[in-house]
N, C-alpha and C positions, 0 to 999 in steps of 0.2 A: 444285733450283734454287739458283743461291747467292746471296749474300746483297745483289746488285746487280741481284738479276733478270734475269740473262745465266743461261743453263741451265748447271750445272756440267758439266763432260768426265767422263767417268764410269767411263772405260776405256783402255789402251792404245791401244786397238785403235780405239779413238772419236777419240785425240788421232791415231795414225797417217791416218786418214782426212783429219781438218782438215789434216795436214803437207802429204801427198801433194796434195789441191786445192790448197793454197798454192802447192805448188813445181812443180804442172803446170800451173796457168793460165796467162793471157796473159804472155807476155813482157813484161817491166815493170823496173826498174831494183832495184826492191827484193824482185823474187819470189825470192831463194835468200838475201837477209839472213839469214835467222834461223839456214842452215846455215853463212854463212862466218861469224857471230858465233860459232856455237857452235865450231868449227873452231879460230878463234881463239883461243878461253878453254882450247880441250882442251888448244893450245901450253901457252900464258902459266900455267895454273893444272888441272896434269892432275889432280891429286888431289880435285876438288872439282867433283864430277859434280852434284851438283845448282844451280853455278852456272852448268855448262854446259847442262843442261838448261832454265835460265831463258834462255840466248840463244838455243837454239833455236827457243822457243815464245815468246821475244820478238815482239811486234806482231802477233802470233795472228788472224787473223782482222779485222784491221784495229782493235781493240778497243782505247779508251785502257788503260795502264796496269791502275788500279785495275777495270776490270771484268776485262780477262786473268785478273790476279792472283784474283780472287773463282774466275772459271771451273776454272781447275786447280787451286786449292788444295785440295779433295779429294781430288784423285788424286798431286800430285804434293808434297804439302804447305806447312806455312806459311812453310818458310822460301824456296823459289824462288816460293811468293805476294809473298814481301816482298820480292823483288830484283825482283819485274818491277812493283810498283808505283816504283819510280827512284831515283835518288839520295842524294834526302832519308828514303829509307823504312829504306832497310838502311847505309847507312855506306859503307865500303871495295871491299865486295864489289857493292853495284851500281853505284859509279863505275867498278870493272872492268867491269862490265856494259854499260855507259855508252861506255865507251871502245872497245870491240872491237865495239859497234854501229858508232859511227862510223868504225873502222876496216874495219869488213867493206865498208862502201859503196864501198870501192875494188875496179876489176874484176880477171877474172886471176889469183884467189886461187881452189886447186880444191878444193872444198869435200865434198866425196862426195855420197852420196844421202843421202833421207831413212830412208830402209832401215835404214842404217848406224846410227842412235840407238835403233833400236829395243831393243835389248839393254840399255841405259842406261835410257829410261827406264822400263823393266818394273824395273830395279834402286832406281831415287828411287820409282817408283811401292811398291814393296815396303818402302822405307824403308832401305833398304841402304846406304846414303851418304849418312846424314846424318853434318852436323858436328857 
């Protein structure tokens, strides 16, 4: 359990499951944000997979910010905990965050599956791309 009382994600394979409901529920305007976000960041900022993995699992579950950030910080650790609490938490790196949210909201961007991160985040989840 972490530290908000939202149950921690505990697994790859645990966050793949929350991805896959997100991105096959109802059609809704912001069901594939978290992929055209990360999409984004992989353009604008390829070497920093754990900032991409914080846009992915941006708005997770509907969760504000700070509970997200509590949920995945075991698994994916503190530093994309601290980009997906917003702006004022991490500096630079989650006003890019910030910005290719708002950018992903435009449509027509093709974004891949959810499939496609899987490799990335077993690699943050392993600690292999930390900054």
């Amino acid at each position: 359990m972490a530290r908000s009382g939202v149950p921690a994600i505990g697994s790859v394979d645990e966050l793949m499951e929350l991805l896959h409901a997100r991105h096959g529920g109802p059609d809704a305007p912001d069901r594939d944000l978290g992929l055209r976000t990360a999409a984004l960041l992989r353009r604008s900022h390829p070497y920093d997979k754990e900032l991409q993995v914080a846009g992915l699992v941006h708005g997770l579950g509907g969760l504000p910010g700070a509970e997200a950030a509590e949920a995945v910080r075991p698994l994916l650790g503190d530093r994309v905990a601290r980009l997906l609490r917003g702006p004022t938490a991490a500096g630079e790196d989650a006003e890019a965050l910030h910005r290719a949210a708002e950018a992903g909201r435009a449509a027509g961007l093709d974004a891949g599956v959810v499939d496609d991160w899987r490799p990335v985040l077993e690699l943050v989840a392993a600690g292999a791309y930390q900054l």
